[in-house]
DRENFIZA-317730 format. One record per residue (C-alpha): y, z, x; residue in one letter. Coordinates in steps of 0.02 Angstrom, whole numbers, plus 50000, padded with zeros to 5 digits. Last residue first. Example, Ala and Ser with C-alpha at 12.3 -4.5 7.8 and 13.67 -1.06 7.14 Angstrom:
residues 2
+-------+-------+-------+------+
|    py |    pz |    px | code |
+-------+-------+-------+------+
| 49947 | 50357 | 50684 |    S |
| 49775 | 50390 | 50615 |    A |
+-------+-------+-------+------+
This chain:
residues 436
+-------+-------+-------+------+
|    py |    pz |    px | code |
+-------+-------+-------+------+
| 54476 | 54752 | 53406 |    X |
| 54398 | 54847 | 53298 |    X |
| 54472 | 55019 | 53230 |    X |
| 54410 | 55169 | 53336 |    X |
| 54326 | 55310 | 53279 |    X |
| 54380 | 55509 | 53354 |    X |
| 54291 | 55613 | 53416 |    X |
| 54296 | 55574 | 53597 |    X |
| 54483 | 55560 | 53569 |    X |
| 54508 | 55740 | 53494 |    X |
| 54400 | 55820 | 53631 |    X |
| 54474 | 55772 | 53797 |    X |
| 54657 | 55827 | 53819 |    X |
| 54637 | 56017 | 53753 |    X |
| 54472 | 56008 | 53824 |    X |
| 54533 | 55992 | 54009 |    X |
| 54587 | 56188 | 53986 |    X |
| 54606 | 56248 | 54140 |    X |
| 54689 | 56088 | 54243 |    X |
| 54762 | 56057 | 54030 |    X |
| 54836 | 56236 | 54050 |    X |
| 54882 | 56207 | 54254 |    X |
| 55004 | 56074 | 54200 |    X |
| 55080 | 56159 | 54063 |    X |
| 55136 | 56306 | 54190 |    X |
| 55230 | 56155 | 54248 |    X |
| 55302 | 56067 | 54086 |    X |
| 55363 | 56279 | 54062 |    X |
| 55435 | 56283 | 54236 |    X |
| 55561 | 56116 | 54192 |    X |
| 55603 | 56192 | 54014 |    X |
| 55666 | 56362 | 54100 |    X |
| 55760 | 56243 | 54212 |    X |
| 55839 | 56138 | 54079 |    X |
| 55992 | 56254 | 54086 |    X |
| 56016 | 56234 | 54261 |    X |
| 56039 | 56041 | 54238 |    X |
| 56130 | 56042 | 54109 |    X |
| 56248 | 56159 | 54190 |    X |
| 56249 | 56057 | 54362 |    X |
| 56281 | 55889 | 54272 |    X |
| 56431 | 55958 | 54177 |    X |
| 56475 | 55969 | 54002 |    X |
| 56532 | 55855 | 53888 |    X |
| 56412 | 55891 | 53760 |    X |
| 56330 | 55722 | 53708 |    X |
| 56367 | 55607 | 53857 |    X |
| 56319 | 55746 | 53955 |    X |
| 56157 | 55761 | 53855 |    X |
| 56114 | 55572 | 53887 |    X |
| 56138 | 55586 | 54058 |    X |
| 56026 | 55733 | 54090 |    X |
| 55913 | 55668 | 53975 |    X |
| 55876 | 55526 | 54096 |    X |
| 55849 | 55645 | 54268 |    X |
| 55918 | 55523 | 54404 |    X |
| 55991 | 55677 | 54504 |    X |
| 55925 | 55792 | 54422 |    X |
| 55761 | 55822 | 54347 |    X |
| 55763 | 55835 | 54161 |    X |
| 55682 | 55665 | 54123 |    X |
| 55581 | 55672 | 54285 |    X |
| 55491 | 55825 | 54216 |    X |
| 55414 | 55721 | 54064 |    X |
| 55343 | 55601 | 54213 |    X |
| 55229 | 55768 | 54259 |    X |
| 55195 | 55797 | 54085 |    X |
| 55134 | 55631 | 54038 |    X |
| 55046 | 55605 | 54218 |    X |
| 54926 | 55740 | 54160 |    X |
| 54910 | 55646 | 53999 |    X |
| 54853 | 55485 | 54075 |    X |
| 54752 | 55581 | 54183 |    X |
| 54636 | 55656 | 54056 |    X |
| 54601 | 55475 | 53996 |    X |
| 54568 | 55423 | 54160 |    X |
| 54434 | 55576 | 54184 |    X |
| 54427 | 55617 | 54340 |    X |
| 54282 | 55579 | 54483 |    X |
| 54382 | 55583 | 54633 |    X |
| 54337 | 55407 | 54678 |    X |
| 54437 | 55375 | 54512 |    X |
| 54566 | 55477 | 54559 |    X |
| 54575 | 55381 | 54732 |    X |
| 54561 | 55220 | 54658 |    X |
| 54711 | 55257 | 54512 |    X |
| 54849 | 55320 | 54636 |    X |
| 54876 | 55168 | 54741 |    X |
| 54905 | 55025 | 54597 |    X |
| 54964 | 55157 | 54481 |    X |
| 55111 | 55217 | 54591 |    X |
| 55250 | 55092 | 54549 |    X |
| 55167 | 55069 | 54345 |    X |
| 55186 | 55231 | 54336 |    X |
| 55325 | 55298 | 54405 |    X |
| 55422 | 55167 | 54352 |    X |
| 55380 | 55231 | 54170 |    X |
| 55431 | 55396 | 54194 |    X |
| 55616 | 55355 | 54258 |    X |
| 55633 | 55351 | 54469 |    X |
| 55742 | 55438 | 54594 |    X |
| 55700 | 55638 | 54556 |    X |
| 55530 | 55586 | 54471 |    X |
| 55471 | 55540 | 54640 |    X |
| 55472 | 55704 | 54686 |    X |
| 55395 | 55802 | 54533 |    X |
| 55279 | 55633 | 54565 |    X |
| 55228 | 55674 | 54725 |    X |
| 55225 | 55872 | 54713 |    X |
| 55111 | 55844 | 54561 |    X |
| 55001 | 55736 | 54654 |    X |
| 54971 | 55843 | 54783 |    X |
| 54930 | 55994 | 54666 |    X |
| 54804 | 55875 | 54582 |    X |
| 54713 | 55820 | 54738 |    X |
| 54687 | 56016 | 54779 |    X |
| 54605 | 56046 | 54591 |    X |
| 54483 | 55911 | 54637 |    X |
| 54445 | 55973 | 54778 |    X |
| 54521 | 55877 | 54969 |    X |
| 54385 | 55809 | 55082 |    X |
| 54525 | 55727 | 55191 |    X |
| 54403 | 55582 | 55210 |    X |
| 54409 | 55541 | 55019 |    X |
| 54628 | 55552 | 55036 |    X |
| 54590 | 55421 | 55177 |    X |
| 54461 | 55327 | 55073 |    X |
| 54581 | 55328 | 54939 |    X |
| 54718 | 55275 | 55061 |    X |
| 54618 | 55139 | 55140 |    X |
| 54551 | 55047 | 54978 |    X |
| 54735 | 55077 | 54902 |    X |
| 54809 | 54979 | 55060 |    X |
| 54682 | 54839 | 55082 |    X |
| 54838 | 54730 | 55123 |    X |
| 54783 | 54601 | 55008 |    X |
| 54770 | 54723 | 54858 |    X |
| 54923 | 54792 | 54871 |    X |
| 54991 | 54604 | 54865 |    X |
| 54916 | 54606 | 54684 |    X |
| 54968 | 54782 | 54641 |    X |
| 55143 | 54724 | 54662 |    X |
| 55128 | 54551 | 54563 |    X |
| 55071 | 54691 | 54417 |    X |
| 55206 | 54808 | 54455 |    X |
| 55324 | 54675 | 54457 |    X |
| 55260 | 54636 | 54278 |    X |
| 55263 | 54796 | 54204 |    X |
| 55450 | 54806 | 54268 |    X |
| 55476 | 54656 | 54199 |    X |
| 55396 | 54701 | 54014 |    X |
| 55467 | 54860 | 54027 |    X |
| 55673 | 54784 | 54046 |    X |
| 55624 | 54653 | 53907 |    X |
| 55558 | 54785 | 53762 |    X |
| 55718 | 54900 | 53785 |    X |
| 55824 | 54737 | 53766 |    X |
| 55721 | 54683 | 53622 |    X |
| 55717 | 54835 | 53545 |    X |
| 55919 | 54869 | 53544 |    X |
| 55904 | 54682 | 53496 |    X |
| 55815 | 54729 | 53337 |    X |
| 55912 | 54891 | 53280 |    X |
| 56066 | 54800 | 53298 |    X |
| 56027 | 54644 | 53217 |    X |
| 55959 | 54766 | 53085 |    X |
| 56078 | 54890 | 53064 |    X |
| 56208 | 54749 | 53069 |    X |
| 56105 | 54647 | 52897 |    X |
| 56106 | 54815 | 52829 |    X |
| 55973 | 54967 | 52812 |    X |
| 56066 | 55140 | 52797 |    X |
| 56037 | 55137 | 52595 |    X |
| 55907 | 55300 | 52621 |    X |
| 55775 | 55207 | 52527 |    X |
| 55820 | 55057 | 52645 |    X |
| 55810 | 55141 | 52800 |    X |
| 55649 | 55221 | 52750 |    X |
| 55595 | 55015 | 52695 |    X |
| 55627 | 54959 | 52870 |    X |
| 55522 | 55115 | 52956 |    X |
| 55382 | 55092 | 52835 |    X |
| 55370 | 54900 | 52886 |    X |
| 55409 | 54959 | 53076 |    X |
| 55267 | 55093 | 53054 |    X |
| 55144 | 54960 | 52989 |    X |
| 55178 | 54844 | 53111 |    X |
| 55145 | 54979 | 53260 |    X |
| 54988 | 55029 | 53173 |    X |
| 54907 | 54852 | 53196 |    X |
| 54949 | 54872 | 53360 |    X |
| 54883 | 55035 | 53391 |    X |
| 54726 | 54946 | 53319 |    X |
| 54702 | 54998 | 53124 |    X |
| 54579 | 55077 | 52989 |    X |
| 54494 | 55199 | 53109 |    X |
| 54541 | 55335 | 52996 |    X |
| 54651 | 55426 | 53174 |    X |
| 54730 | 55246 | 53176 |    X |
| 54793 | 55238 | 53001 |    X |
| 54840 | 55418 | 53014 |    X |
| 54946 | 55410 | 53150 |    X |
| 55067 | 55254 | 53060 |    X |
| 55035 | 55311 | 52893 |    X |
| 55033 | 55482 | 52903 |    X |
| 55201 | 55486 | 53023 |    X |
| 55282 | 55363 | 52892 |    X |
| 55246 | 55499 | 52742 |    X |
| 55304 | 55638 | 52852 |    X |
| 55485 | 55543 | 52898 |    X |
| 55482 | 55529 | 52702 |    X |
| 55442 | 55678 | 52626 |    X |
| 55555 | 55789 | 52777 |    X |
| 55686 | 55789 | 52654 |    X |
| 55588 | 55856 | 52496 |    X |
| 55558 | 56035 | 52598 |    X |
| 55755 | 56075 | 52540 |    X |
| 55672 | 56114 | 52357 |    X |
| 55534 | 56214 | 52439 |    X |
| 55643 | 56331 | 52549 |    X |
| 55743 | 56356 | 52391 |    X |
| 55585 | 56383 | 52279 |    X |
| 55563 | 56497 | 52420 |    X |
| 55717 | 56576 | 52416 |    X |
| 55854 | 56578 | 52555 |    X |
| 55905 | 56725 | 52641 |    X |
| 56085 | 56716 | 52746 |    X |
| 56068 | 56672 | 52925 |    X |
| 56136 | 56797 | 53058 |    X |
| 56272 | 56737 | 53170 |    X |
| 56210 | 56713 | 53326 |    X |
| 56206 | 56840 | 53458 |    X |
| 56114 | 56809 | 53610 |    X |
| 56196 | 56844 | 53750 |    X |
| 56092 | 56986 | 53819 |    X |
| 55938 | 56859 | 53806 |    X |
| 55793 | 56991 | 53808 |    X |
| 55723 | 56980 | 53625 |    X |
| 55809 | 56782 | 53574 |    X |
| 55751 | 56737 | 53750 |    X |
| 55549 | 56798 | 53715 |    X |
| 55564 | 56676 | 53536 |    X |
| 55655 | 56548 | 53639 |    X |
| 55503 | 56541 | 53764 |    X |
| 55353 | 56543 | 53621 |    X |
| 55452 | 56392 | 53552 |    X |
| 55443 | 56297 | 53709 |    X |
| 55250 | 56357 | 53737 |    X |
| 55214 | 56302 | 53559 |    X |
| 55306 | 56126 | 53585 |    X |
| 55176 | 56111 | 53743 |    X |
| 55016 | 56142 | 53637 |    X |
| 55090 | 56028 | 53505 |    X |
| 55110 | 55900 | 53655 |    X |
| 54941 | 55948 | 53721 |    X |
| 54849 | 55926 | 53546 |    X |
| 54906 | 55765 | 53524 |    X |
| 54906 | 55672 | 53681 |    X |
| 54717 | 55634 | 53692 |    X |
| 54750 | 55533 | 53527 |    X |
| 54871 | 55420 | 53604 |    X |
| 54766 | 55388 | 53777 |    X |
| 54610 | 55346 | 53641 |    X |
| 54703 | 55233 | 53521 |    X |
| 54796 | 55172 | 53672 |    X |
| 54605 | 55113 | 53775 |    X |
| 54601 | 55122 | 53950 |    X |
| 54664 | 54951 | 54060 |    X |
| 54747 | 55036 | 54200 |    X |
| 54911 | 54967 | 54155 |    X |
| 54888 | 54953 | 54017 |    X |
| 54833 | 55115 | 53974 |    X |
| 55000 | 55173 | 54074 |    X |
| 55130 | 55055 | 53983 |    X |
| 55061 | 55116 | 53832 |    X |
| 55037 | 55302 | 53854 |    X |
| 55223 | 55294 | 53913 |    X |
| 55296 | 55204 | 53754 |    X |
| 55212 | 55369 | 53661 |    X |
| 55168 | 55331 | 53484 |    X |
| 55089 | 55466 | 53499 |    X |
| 55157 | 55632 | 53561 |    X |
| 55157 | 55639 | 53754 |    X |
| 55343 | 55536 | 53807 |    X |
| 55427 | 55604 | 53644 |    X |
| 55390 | 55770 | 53683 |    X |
| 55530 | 55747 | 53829 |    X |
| 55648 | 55778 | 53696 |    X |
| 55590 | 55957 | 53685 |    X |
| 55656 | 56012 | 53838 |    X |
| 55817 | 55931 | 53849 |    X |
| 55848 | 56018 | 53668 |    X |
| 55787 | 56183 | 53734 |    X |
| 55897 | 56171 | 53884 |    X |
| 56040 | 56130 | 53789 |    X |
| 56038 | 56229 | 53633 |    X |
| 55969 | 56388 | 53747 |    X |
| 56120 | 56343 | 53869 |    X |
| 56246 | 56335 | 53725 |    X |
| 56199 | 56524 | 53683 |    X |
| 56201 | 56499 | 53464 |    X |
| 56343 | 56536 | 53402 |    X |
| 56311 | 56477 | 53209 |    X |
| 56437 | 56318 | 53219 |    X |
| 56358 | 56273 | 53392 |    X |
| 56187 | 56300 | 53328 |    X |
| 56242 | 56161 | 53164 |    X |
| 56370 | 56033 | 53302 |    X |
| 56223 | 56033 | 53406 |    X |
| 56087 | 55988 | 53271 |    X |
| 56164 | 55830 | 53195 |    X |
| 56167 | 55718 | 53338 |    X |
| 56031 | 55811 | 53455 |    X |
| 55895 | 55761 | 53344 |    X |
| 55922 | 55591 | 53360 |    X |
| 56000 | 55590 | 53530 |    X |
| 55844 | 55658 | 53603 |    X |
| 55706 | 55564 | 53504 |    X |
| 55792 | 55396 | 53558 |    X |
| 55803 | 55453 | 53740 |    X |
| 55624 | 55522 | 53763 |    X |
| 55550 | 55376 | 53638 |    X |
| 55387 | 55360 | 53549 |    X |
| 55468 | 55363 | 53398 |    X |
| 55383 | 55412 | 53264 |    X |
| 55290 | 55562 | 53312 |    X |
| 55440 | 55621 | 53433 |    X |
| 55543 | 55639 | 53280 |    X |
| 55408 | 55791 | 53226 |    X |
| 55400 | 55881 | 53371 |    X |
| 55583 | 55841 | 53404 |    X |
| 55633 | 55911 | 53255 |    X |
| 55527 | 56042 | 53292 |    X |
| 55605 | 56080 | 53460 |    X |
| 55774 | 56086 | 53407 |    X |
| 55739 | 56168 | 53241 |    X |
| 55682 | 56293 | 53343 |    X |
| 55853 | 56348 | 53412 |    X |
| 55882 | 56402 | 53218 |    X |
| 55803 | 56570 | 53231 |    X |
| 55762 | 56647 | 53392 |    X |
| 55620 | 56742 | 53296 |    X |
| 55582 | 56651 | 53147 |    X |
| 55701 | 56688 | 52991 |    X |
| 55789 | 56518 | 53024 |    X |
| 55655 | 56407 | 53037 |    X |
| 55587 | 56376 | 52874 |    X |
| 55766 | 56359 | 52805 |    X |
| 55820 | 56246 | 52939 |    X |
| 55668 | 56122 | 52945 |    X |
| 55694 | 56012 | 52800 |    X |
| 55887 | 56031 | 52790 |    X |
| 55872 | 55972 | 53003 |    X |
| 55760 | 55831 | 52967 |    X |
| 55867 | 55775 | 52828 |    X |
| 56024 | 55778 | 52935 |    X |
| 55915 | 55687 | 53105 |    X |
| 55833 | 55549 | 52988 |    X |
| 56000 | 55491 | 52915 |    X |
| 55964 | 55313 | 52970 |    X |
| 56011 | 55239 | 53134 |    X |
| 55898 | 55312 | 53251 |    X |
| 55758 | 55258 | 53121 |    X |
| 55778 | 55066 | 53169 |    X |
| 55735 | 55096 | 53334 |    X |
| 55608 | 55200 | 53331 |    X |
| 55528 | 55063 | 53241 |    X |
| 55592 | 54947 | 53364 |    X |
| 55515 | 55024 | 53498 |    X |
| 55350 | 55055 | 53425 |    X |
| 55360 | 54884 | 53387 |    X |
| 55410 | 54821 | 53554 |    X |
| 55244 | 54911 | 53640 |    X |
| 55116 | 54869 | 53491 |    X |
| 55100 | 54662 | 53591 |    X |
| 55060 | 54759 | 53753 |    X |
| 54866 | 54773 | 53678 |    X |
| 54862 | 54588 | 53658 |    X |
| 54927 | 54577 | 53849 |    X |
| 55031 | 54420 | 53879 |    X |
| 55135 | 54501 | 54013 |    X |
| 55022 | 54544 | 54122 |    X |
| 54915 | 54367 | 54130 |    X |
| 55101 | 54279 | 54151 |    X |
| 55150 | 54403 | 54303 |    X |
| 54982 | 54379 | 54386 |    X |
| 54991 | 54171 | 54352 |    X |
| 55152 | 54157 | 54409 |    X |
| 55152 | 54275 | 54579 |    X |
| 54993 | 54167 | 54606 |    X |
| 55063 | 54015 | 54619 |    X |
| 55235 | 54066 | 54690 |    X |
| 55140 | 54160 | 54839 |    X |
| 55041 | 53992 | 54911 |    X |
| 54908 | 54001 | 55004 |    X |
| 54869 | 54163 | 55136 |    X |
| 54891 | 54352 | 55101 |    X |
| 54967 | 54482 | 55214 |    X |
| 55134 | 54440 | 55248 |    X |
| 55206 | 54312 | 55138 |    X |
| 55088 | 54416 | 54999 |    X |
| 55178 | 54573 | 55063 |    X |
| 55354 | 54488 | 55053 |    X |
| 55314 | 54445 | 54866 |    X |
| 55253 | 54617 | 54802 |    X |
| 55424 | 54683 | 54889 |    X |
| 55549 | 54572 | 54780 |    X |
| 55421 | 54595 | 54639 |    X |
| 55452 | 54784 | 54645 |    X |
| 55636 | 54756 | 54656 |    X |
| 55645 | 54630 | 54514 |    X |
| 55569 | 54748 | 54394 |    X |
| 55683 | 54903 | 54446 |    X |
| 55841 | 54797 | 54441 |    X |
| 55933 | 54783 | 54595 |    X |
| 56062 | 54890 | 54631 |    X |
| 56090 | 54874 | 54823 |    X |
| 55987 | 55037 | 54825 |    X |
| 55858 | 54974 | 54741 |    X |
| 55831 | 54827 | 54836 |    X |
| 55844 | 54942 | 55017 |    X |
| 55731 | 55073 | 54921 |    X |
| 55609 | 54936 | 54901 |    X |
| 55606 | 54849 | 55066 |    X |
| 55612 | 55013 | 55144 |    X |
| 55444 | 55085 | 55049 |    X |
| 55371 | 54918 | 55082 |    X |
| 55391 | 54927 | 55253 |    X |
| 55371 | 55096 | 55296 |    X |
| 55194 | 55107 | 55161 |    X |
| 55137 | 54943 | 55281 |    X |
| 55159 | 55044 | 55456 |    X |
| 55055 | 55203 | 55397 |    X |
| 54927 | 55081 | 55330 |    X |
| 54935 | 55012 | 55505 |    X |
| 54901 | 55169 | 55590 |    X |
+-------+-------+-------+------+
């Protein structure tokens, strides 16, 4: 009964901070504090300090504002029109045609970035205006684009991976290489869905694609050299065992830089702009990282994940059974929260009793992916909701509906890696780690 009393309290402290409009980060240490006032004795500012200083000077944290900047600094070259020459004529002649280029682009965008949002409006910039101009259904460009974005959450560098191995302290090589197969596994189940539609859809009728030869095909192949080039150097250096994620990080913001200046997009603005666009990103997950930490501290005093665990233990609940509840938690949660709040709010609770359940943390980690990947296309907070309406114009509901195909795919995906845990297990137990 008093667990039952200490989730009421926090959860109204931190609804009633969020709802004034209080950052996310300052919320959770808003409620962290008034549990260790509550439940803990000696003084709160001392160890509120020292927790939020030991999370935030992570070594392994340091590859988080790199990825981001290197993402960052890519969103403003001409990645998105020489993705889309490089992938159009391969893509064109495949059933449901063009639409794939969406979901490619992400594919490949997502492999360099790291980033839902950054991944989205990338791609989404130049390939709109294209499917628009060749009739595409607008709900297939949409939905499909919504969709795919999310890839950028699973395929490594994924910001998500990060904040969660650090959070439960699992290694990133291993968390990024255990997303690799499931996010191509996912993109095939997006592209296996608009190559049904473009059969059954009655309003599909796009203007058909004139024939292109494959010294053609070959010729426009030359723009996707470079974004390929940085992927093998960033993904490969860590899949030879050559470089820490960090280490990786550097060498994809290095390759990033010189991309933008190849492609003559790389000025002294680019680059303030490009930097403090990382350094805001950087500064809003480092706080909420650290409330989560000062969080899971005064979690700890009450004995609150101890007693749920041993609650969710007592309730004798399968494996498969725990899953389905946490799916329905976090396709809930994901409603009011962004992925990575998600995380680092729920870790603290949710990581005993999956442990106690004997799972795989690494298997988790990608689990939680594809749940978190719904909350980006789940109204009313849904991120790529936003961003899409800020693209298109169009309404909330439409975006929304048209993401809905996308929504039941991420769930079918859920129950392939329940069925097939391999798909998330195999490439990181085989592969070698840098040191250190």
């Amino acid at each position: 009964m008093q667990e039952a009393y200490v989730i009421a309290l926090f959860l109204f402290i931190l609804f009633l901070l969020l709802g004034t409009g209080v950052w996310v980060g300052l919320a959770l240490i808003g409620v962290a504090y008034v549990g260790m006032e509550l439940f803990a004795s000696g003084p709160t500012g001392d160890r509120m300090a020292t927790t939020i200083w030991s999370a935030s000077s992570s070594w392994t944290l340091t590859a988080l504002p790199l990825f981001i900047w290197m993402g960052e600094i890519l969103f403003r070259t001409r990645l998105s029109q020489d993705m889309f020459r490089g992938l159009a004529p391969w893509m064109a002649r495949l059933p449901g045609g063009l639409v794939h280029t969406n979901i490619v682009g992400c594919t490949v965008f997502a492999a360099v970035s790291g980033s839902s949002a950054a991944t989205l409006t990338t791609v989404g910039k130049m390939s709109i205006p294209e499917l628009r101009a060749r009739q595409y259904p607008e709900k297939m460009v949409i939905g499909t684009l919504a969709g795919a974005a999310t890839l950028g959450l699973m395929i490594p560098p994924s910001l998500t991976l990060i904040v969660y191995g650090v959070t439960i302290n699992e290694s990133i090589i291993k968390l990024f290489f255990a997303g690799v197969v499931p996010g191509l596994v996912l993109a095939g189940m997006f592209m296996a869905y608009v190559a049904i539609y473009s059969f059954v859809g009655r309003d599909w009728k796009p203007d058909v694609e004139t024939g292109m030869s494959f010294a053609d095909k070959m010729k426009n192949s030359r723009f996707l050299i470079p974004v390929m080039c940085l992927i093998a150097a960033v993904i490969g250096s860590m899949f030879a065992g050559i470089a820490t994620a960090t280490e990786a990080a550097a060498i994809g913001v290095i390759g990033a830089l010189v991309l933008a200046a190849l492609q003559g997009s790389l000025n002294w603005s680019t680059f303030t702009e490009s930097l403090m666009g990382a350094t805001r990103t950087s500064a809003m997950i480092a706080l909420i990282l650290a409330g989560a930490a000062f969080l899971s501290l005064a979690m700890g005093f009450t004995g609150l994940p101890r007693a749920l665990a041993d609650g969710i233990a007592a309730l004798d609940l399968s494996r498969f059974q725990l899953l389905m509840v946490l799916l329905v938690f976090y396709i809930i949660l994901g409603c009011f929260l962004d992925g990575i709040s998600s995380v680092v709010l729920t870790m603290a609770v949710v990581e005993p009793m999956v442990r106690e359940a004997g799972i795989d943390m690494i298997w988790f980690g990608i689990f939680i992916v594809v749940v978190v990947e719904m909350a980006q296309i789940t109204p009313p907070i849904g991120f790529n909701l936003f961003v899409l309406q800020g693209m298109t114009d169009h309404e909330m509901s439409f975006i929304a509906r048209a993401a809905i195909p996308m929504f039941l795919i991420m769930v079918l995906m859920v129950f392939v890696l329940i069925w097939f845990p391999e798909l998330a297990t195999w490439l990181p137990d085989n592969v070698r780690q840098a040191p250190g």
